[in-house]
N, C-alpha and C positions, 0 to 999 in steps of 0.2 A: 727519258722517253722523248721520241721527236714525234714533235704533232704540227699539222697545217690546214688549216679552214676549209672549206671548200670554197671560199672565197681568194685565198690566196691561188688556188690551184688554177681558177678559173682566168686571175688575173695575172700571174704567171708561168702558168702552166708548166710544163717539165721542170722548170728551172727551181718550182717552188720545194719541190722535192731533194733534199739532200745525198749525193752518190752514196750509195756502199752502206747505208743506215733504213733500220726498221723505221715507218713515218706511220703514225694514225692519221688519218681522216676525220676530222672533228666536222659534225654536221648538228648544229641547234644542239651546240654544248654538249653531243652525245659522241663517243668513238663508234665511227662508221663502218669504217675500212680498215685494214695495213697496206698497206706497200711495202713487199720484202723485193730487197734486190735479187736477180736472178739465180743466182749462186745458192744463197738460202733457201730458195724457192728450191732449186732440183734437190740438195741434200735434203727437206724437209718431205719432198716425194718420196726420197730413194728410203729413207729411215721407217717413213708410212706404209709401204710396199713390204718391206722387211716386217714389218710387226703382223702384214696382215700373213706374211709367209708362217711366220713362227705361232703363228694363232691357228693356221687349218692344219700343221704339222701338232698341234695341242689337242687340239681335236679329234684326231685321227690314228693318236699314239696306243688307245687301247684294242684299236680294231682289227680282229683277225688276223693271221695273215697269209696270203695266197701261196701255193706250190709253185716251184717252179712250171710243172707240167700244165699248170692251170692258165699261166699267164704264156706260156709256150706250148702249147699244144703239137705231139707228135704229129706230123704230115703223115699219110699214107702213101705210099707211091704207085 
């Protein structure tokens, strides 16, 4: 586990942070923050988004389900 004060961060900023590595934010001895590089960050989106897909499809799997004619309605001419 990589961890940096917020006093290292303050006194070297970006640099204090290591590339390509999870960093906690240690503030009065307590973990504050992460810092995830940006990579982690989208796949940890994209995996979030997919659970919440598969959770309204869990939801929804017992519910009725429509005619065609219902969800396409003959036009009149």
């Amino acid at each position: 586990m990589h961890t940096i004060t917020l006093q290292d961060l303050k006194s070297r900023g970006a640099n204090a942070i290591p590339e390509g590595k999870v960093v906690y934010l240690i503030v009065n001895s307590k973990v504050k923050a992460a810092i995830v590089p940006p990579e982690q960050m989208e796949m940890l989106i994209e995996a979030f988004e997919e659970l919440e897909d598969i959770r309204a499809i869990e939801e929804r799997k017992n519910e009725p389900l429509l005619s065609w004619d219902e969800v396409f309605p003959k036009r009149k001419k």
